[in-house]
Structure formats: C-alpha cells, structure tokens
N, C-alpha and C positions, 0 to 999 in steps of 0.2 A: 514677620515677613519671611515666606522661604525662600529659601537660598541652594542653586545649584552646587553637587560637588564636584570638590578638584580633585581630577583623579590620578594616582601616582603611583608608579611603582613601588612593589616591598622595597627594594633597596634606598628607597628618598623616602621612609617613612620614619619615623623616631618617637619612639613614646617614652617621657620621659616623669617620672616621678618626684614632687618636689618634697625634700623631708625637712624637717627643723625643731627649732625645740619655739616653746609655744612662743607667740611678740616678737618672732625674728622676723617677718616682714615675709612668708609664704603667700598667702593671700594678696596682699597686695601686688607683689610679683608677680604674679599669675594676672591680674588685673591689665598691670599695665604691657605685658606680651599681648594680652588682646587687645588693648586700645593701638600699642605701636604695629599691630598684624596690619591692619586696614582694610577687614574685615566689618567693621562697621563706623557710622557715622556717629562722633561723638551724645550727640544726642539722644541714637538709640541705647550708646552704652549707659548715659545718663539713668534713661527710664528704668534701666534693667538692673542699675546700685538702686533702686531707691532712692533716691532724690540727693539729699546730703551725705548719706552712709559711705559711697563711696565706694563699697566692692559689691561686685559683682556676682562673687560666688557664694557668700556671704550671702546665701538666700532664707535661708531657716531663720524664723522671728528669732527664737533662743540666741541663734548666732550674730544677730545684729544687734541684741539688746546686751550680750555678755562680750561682743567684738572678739570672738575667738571662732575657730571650725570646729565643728563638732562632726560632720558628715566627709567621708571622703566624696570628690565629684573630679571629673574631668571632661576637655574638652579638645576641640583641634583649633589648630592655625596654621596659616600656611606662610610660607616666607623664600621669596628669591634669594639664595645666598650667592656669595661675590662669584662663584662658577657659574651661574645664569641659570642653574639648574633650582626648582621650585619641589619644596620640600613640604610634606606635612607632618605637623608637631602636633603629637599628644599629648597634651600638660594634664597632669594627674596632683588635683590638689590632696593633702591629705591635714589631717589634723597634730597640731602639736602639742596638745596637753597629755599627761602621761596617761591620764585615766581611759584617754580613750586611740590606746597603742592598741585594740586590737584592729582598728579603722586602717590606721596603716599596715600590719601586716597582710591582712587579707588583700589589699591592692597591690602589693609590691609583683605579686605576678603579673601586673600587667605588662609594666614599664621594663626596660634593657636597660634602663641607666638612671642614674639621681641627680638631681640638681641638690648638696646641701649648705643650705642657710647657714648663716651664723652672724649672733652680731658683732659690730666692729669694734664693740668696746666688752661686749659682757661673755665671748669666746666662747667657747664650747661648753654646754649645758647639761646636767640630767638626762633631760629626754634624746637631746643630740647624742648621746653615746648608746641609748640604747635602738634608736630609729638606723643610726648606723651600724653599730650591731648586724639589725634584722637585714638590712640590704645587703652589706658583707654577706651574709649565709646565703643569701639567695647570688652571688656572686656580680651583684651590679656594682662595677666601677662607680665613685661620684665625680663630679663637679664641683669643685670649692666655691659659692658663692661669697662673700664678705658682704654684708650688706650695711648698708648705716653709716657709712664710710663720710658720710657728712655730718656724724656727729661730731660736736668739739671736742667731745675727750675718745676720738677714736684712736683705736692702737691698734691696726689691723695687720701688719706685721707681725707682730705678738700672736697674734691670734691663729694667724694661719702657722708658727709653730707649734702652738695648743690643737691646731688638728692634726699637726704631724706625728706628736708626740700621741693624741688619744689612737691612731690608726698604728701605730706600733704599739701599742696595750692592747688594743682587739688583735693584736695577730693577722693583721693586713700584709697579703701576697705585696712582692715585690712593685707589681706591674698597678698597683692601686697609689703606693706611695706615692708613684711619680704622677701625684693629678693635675688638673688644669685649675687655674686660680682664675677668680675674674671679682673684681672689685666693682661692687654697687651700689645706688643710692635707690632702692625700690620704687619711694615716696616722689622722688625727683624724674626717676625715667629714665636714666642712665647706666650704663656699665663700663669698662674698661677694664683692659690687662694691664697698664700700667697705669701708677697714678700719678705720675707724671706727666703722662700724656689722659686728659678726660675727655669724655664724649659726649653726647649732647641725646643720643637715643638709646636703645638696647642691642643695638647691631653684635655687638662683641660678643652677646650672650647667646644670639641665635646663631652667630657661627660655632662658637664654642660646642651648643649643644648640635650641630651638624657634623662636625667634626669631630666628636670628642664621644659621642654616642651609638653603638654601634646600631645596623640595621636589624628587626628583627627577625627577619627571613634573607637568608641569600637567595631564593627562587626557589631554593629545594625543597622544604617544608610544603610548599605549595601545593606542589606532586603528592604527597601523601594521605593518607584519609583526614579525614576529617576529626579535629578535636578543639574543642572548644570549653572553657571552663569560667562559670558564673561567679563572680565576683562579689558584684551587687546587684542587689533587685528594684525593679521600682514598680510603682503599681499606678493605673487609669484606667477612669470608671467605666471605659468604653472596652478596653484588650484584655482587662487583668494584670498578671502579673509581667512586667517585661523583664527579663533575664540580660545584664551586664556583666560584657566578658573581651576576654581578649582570645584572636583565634590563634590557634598554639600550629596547627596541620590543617594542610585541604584547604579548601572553599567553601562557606555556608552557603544559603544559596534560598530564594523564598520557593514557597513549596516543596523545600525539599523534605523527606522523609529522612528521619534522625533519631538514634538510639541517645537517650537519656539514661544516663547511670549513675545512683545516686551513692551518700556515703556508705550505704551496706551493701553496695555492689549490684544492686539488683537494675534490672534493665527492662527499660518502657518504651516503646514506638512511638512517636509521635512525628506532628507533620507544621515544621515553619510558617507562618502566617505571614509574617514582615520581617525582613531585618532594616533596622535604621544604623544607617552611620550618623558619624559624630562632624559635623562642620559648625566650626563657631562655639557658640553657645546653645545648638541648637541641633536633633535630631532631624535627619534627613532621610526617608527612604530609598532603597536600594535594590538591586537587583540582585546583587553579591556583594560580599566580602572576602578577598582573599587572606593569607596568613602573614602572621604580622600586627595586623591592625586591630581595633577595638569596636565592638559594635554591640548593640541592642538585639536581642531576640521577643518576638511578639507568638503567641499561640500555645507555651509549653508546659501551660499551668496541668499540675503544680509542678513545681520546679526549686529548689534550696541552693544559698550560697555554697558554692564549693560542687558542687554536680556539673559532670562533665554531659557534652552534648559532641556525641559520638556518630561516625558515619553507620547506618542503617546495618551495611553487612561486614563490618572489620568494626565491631562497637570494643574500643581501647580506654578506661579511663586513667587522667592524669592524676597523679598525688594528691590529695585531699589538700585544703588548704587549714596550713596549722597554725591556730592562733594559741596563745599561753593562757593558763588556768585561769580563772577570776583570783584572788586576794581580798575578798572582802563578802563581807552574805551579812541579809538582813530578811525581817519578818515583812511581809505584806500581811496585812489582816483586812476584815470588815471593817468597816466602822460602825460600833456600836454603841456609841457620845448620846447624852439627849439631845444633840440639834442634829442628829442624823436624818439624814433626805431633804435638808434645807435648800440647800442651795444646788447639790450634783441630779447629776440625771442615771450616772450608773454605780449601782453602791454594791449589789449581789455579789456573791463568790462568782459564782458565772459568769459574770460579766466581766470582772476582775481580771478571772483566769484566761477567758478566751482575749483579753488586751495584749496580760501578756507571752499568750502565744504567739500570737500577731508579731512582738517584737522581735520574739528568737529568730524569726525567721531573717532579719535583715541584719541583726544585732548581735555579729557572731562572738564577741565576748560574755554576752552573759549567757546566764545559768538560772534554770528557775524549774528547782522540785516541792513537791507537797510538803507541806507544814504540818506541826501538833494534832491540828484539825481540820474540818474538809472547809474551814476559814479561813485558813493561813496557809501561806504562799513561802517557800525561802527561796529569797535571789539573790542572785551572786554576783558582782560585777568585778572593776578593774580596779575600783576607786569611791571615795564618796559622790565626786562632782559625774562620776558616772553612771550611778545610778541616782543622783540626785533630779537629771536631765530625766531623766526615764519619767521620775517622779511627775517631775514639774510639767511636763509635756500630757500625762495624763490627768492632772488637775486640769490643761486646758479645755483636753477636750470634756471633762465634764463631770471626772470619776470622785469619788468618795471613797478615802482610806485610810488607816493607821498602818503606821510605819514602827520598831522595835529601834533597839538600838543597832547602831554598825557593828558587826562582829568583824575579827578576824581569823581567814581560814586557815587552820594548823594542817602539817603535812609529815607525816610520818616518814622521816630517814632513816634505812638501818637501826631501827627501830628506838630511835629518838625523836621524841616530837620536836617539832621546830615550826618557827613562826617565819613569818615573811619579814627581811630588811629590807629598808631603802636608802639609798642616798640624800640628804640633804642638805641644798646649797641655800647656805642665807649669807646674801650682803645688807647688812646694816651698818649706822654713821658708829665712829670712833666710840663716842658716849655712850653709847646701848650696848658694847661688846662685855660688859661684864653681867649685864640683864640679861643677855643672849643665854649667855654661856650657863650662868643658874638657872634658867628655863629649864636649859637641855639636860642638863645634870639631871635633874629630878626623874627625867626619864627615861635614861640610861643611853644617851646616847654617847656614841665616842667620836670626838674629835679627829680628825682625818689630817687635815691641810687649816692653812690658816696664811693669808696672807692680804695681798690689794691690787685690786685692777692697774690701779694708777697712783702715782706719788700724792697727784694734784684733786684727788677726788674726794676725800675724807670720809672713804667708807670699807670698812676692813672685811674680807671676802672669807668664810665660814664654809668647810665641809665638812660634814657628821655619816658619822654607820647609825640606823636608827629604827627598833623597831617599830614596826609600821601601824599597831596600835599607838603607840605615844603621839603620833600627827592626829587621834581625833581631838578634836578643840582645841588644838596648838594656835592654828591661826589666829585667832580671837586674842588666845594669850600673847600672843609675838607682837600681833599689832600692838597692843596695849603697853607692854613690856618698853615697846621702841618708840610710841607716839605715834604711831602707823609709817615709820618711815625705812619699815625691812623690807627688803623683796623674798619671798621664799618660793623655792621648788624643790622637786623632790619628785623619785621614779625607783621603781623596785631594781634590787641588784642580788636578791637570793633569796636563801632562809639558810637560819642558823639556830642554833637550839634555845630554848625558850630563857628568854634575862629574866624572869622573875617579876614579882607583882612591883606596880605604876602605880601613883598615887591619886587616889580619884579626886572628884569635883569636892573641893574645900569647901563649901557654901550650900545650904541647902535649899528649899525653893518654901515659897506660898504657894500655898494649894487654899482654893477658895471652900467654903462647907456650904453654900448655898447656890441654890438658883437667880437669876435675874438679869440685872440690871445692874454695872457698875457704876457709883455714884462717886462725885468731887468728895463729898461729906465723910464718907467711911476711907477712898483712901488719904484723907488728909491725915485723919488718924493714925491709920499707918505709914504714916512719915516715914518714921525713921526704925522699921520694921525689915527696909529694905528696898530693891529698886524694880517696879513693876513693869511688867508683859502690855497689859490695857493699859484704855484712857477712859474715863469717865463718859459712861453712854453703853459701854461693848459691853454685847452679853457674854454673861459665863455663865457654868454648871459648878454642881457639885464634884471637887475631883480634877475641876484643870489646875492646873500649874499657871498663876496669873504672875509671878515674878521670883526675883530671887532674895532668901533671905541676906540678912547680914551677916550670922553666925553659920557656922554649923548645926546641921538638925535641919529639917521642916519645920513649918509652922503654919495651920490651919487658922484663915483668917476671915473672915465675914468682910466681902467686899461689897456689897449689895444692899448696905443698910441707908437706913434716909434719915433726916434729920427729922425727931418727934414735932409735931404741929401744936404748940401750944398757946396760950395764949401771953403768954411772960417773952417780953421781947431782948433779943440778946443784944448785947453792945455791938459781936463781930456780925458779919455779913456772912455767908459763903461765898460771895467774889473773894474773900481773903483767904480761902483756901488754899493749902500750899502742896502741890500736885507734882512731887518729882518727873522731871520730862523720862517717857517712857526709851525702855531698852529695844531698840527694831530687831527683830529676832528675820531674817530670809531663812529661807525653806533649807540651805548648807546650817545656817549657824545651829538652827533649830535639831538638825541629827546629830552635833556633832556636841549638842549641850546634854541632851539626856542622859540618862543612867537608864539599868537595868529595868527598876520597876516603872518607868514612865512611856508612854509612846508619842507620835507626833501626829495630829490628826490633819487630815491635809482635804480640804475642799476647793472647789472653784476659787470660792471669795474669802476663803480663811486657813491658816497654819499656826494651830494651836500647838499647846503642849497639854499634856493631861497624865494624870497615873493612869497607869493599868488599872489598877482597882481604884472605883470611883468613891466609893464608901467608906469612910474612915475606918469603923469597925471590922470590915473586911482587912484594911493593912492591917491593922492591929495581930487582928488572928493568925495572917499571916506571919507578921515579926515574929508571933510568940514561937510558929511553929518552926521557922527559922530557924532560933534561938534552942530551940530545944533538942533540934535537929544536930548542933552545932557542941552541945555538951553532949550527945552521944557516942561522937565521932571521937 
C-alpha cells in the first residue's frame, strides 16, 4: 500500500545509525521503533516479518535462516515528541558480525548520530569496540543503549562503566564521555532512563534520539550545490540500478541534470529519472529532496558505491568512502569433479567472473583479482563467514565451483612481514577453562584478561591477542573441547610480525579410489577406519575426501564395493551392518576443515570435499617432487 509523505523540515530530521556487536538485539530494535511509530497496522507488519520470524528487516533468506544481518538497510518513522513538534527518524540498520564491518562503515556516512547496543549482561564486545571506533572517526556522538535489561543475570550498571572505561581507551573527546544512557528490553518494547522508574513503550528512546542527536543541516547546507554520495545500490528489473545515499548540499531534484564523479575523479552528465524517499518501510516518490535527508536515485546507471552525484555546473566530489583492507583471500576455480554440470546451471569462468563482478559492485569489502589461470579467481574478504555468504548465495542461484583453502593476507611493515591479529573473547563454564586455555596455547595465543561477568553465573570470561590464521577450524575444536557450551567472538585489532608456524590438522582423511555408489556393505568394513562424510546410497568419485581418518596420514579406501552374489548363504544379514552416524560437514565447517592440497566443491545440491589431484598417482608424483624439492633446499 502507498503511503503519502510527511514532510519536515532539515532541522526535525534525524538519521540515526544503530551499531552493536552481533545478538545485541539491533534488529529487533529497529522492529519494534516501527511497530511503536504507528505507521502501520500490526497485521501488515506481520506479513512483512514473515509469518513467525518476527523481523522485519530481516528480509535476506541467509538472514532469516542464520538470524543475524548481513545487509545494511534503513528506513523512516515519524514521531510527535513531547514539544508537539513531529520529527522524521532515519533508522539505519546495520550488521554486527565482524566479518562484515565493512557494511557498517560504508553507511556511517549517512547518519549524525549512533544509537549503541550492548548487552545487559555480556557488556561491551569485539565488534562494539571496533563499530565504535569507526563512528568515533567519523565524529558521531552515541547513545548508550543497555538492552536486555530483563535478563536475570543483568548487571547493567556494570556495563555502562565498561563503556566508560572502552570510550577512554579509544580516546573519546570530552563532549562524547558525557552520553545519554537509556535502558531497554528490545524483545519487550520498552525503554527507560531510569530503572526505577520502567515504562511500558519506547517513548524514552525517541525523545532521547530527538534530543540527543543533532540535525543534519541547519538550513545552510541547503543553499549550496548540490552533493550527494551513494552509499548503497539496489537494482529493479524495470530502472536498473537505484543509487542510495544521503544528500550532504543543495537539493536533488527529478529531472534534474547532475554531474556524476567517480572514484578516479572523472565526471559524466547525466539526467535524474526519480528520486524516491524513504517512508516506513517503503519508498515513495518525490519531487525533491533537500539536505540532510536520505533518498534513492533512479536513472544514473552506471553508477558505484562511493560516487558523488554533483550539481551540473559546480561538480565538487565528497571523500571517497573508506572501508579497511580484506584479511583473508581464497581461490575460486572451475569445477572440474566428474559429476560436473550435474546439478548447476553456470559452471564457465565467464560466468563465474561476470558473478563476481556483479558483487564488487555493492560489496564494498571484497576484493577479487585473477588467479594462476584464466580458471581461477582470488578473493579476498573480511572474514570466512564473509566470503562464506558470497559462496552460499551463489550455490543458490545455480553456480558450480571449487573453492582452495582460507588464506591469510600478510602486510608488509617497515619491511617486516606481519600477519593480521585479532581479539578473542570466549566465555566458557568453569570445567572447560583448562581445555580452553590448551586449545589456545597450541596456537600461540596470549592471554589478555581473564576474569567473570558475574559471581552467580559459573562461566569464566577469556580474552586472547590471536593470530588470525589459528581461528581457521578453531570453532569445531572449541565446541568440542567445551561440549558446545563456549560462546566465541573475535574482530581484528592489527598486525604484528609473523608468530611462527601453527600445528595443522592431526588427522588425515579417506579419500575414496573409485567410482559409484556408496554402499552399507563396504563402509561397515570400514568401521573403525574412521568417521565418514556419506551415507550409504551418495555418490562419490575417485579423489573425494568421503571422511576422516583415525590416524595421521590418508588412507585410500574403496567405498563403493557390493557384497559378492554367491550362492553360500551367510549367517549375518546386511541389516546388521554397523554404519557409524555420519559427520554433517555445512559449507563454514567444510573451508575451515581442508588443507592445502584438498578443495571444496560446492554445487546447488551438494558440498563435497575432494583433493586437488584426483588420481592417486598424480599425489604420489607430486609428494615425490615435494620431497625432493625440500632436500635441495
């Protein structure tokens, strides 16, 4: 249904960016500012979570089925604050996982001000030090939210010293210290300044950010040309690309004629189509947009994140928007498996490559240059679960590929090479703290802090300095280590010069020698050979990796064998097969399990493991050459 907009002067406009570290209740927050707006009828907001789901902006399948953001998005609401005066709020959701900080930096230009999350029990986090960081540089005042505050083991006094104390370690100006605190239950619908006194809706939070956030134009910006900077892009099959931004100067305006200038400076004419504002959840067209505000551009294809859109004859562009390097590159290749073309529809380098071109464009953290050959792809993301998403979102729609192992990107300082650290916060129960602590040792991490949320909680709180290689496959081990009962995170804090070689995978795999058809029969036999990948029925090739040994070394195994047809009848049955329950490998555990010569073959309907070299005699020759390679040296 459209909806007329409410129109308000720059000074009663407020766009307000919300930051956090991941599970701190951002999304839901934002949820329920639009249900308490009264901008729509519960019902419609109903249809528009998805049924049960619950949020709103929470629109991406990925993001409903993994319950995190991956996408930033924003929208308006309006609200009479206790002056009688009607204000529009730009809420800018943004994502909290570290891997995909560069979603948040790129929007911080929008917003004048931060609203930041924290929970009431588990304080400032990883990614909260660095989310606040980036808005500190850009000089946005925050908001203290406290959220969760109806947890039983809340301690949110605590907490908001923990933000005291991190915003004098970033070197936070005086006029920041002094912020506005506001106590909330997300999930409940309430906020309050004190919590002695509680409240029954969000009022407290939309006064706070009326007051507490400044306007982003005083009128003057108004006057000036025109400058406008694209943040995000969005695309429809009918306009092309639509250009999202916030206007910085001037008034845009439809039809107007507008100099486009991109990141090498170069400058194009072009002529506005539409501009849509933001009401609700929902774009609206418009005549204009003055400065201050956020709005959509339709007609300026092409057009890249970070390209300013400039008045016609004073074409000025703003500061590029700077997001931080990737930390992490991997191979994309062809797939060249024998069940290749089975199941996908685009397998070509071509096809591949024009994918992901496609992504760079909206996806301003990665990176993605030619490979060994005109087959291979290298990209470079934030994170594994950031190019993991890339992955899995291209398995959707159809593509066929193998994937290398995770590398990490070394960075030459003063001409020592150095690797990327990061911080890592694990709380686990009392019992697992000396499993913890052996993990980490093994991989050179150092001990930071060490202490407990709370008297009454019996789980001891763990901070680590920790090369940022040693987290591939950690998680698998920590769960296991602890009975699955750690929380772990973890966000970059530098590079420091390289700790020296990490101990690899203790355990080698089954690699199958045949074609077929895995049967009950052959792997009963291999019982106790080790813990396999299939089930009895799934095809394999020569060359996948169908599980993991028990020792060290490989072990080439014939999975595909049948039981001979004779005429001599056996006492057992094959019902009496005894068929270890198989290991579920997801498309994270699967990158973060391989080694150097194996890759991950990734289709629509399938995420194998497989060597590189699919032929025994091929490793072989390889080893040898290895080995020989290695006594010359």
């Amino acid at each position: 249904m459209s909806r007329s907009r409410v129109v308000v002067p720059s000074t009663r406009l407020r766009n307000v960016a919300i930051i956090a570290h991941v599970d701190h209740g951002k999304t839901t927050l934002v949820d329920k500012l639009v249900y308490q707006s009264g901008l729509y009828r519960n019902e419609e907001l109903d249809k528009l979570a998805g049924g049960q789901h619950g949020l709103i902006l929470d629109s991406n399948d990925l993001e409903r089925e993994r319950g995190i953001t991956i996408i930033s998005k924003n929208c308006a609401v309006t609200y009479k604050a206790s002056d009688g005066e009607v204000y529009r709020i730009n809420l800018i959701d943004t994502p909290g996982h570290a891997d995909f900080g560069g979603e948040v930096e790129r929007v911080l230009g929008m917003a004048s001000g931060t609203l930041l999350l924290v929970d009431a029990y588990e304080g400032p986090m990883p990614q909260t030090r660095f989310v606040l960081q980036k808005s500190l540089e850009r000089g946005l005042k925050p908001i203290l939210v406290v959220n969760k505050v109806d947890r039983p083991d809340a301690r949110p006094q605590e907490v908001v010293d923990e933000v005291f104390d991190l915003l004098v370690d970033l070197d936070a100006p005086d006029e920041v210290l002094d912020f506005q605190v506001i106590f909330a239950s997300a999930k409940q619908g309430w906020a309050t300044t004190d919590l002695n006194q509680p409240s029954s809706s969000l009022a407290p939070l939309f006064e706070a950010i009326v007051a507490h956030v400044p306007a982003p134009d005083d009128g003057q910006r108004a006057k000036e040309p025109l400058q406008f900077q694209v943040t995000t892009l969005d695309y429809s099959d009918y306009v092309g690309r639509i250009a999202i931004g916030r206007v910085h100067a001037g008034t845009v305006e439809r039809r107007q004629r507008v100099a486009v200038i991109d990141h090498l400076g170069e400058v194009s004419r072009k002529q506005i189509a539409q501009v849509l504002a933001f009401e609700g959840l929902e774009r609206v067209e418009v005549e204009s947009v003055g400065a201050g505000d956020l709005c959509a551009l339709v007609g300026l294809e092409p057009i890249e994140i970070g390209d300013t859109v400039a008045d016609a004859d004073h074409p000025h562009a703003l500061p590029a928007v700077h997001v931080d390097e990737p930390t992490l590159h991997m191979m994309f290749r062809v797939n060249d498996g024998p069940f290749s073309g089975r199941d996908g529809k685009f397998l070509t380098s071509r096809q591949i490559s024009e994918r992901l071109e496609r992504e760079l464009r909206s996806n301003v953290a990665l990176r993605v240059a030619p490979g060994p050959t005109q087959e291979q792809f290298r990209v470079s993301g934030r994170g594994l679960m950031h190019l993991g998403i890339l992955i899995e979102n291209m398995r959707r729609e159809g593509f066929e590929l193998c994937v290398g192992k995770p590398q990490v990107i070394h960075r030459e300082i003063n001409h020592v090479k150095c690797e990327p650290i990061e911080q890592l916060v694990v709380d686990c129960p009392d019992d697992c703290q000396n499993s913890v602590m052996a993990l980490l040792g093994d991989r050179r991490a150092e001990l930071v802090k060490m202490g407990r949320r709370s008297s009454t909680s019996g789980f001891v709180h763990l901070e680590f300095r920790i090369p940022a290689r040693s987290l591939m496959g950690l998680r698998s081990r920590m769960l296991n280590a602890t009975k699955g009962q750690a929380i772990m995170h973890h966000t970059l804090i530098g590079y420091e010069p390289l700790k020296g070689e990490l101990p690899h995978r203790s355990m080698g795999v089954l690699i199958a020698n045949e074609t077929g058809q895995a049967t009950a029969y052959s792997l009963d036999a291999l019982y106790d050979r080790g813990v396999f990948f299939i089930r009895p029925g799934d095809q394999v090739y020569e060359g996948q990796v169908v599980g993991e040994h028990c020792r060290a070394g490989d072990l080439v195994v014939n999975v595909v064998r049948g039981k001979k047809l004779t005429n001599v009848r056996a006492a057992g049955k094959d019902e009496n097969a005894q068929v270890r329950p198989v290991r579920e490998m997801s498309l994270e555990s699967c990158l973060e399990y391989i080694e150097d010569d194996e890759l991950v073959e990734i289709t629509p309907k399938n995420v194998r493991l497989r060597k590189a070299l699919l032929l025994e005699n091929d490793r072989k020759r390889e080893a040898r050459k290895a080995a020989a390679l290695a006594v010359e040296v």
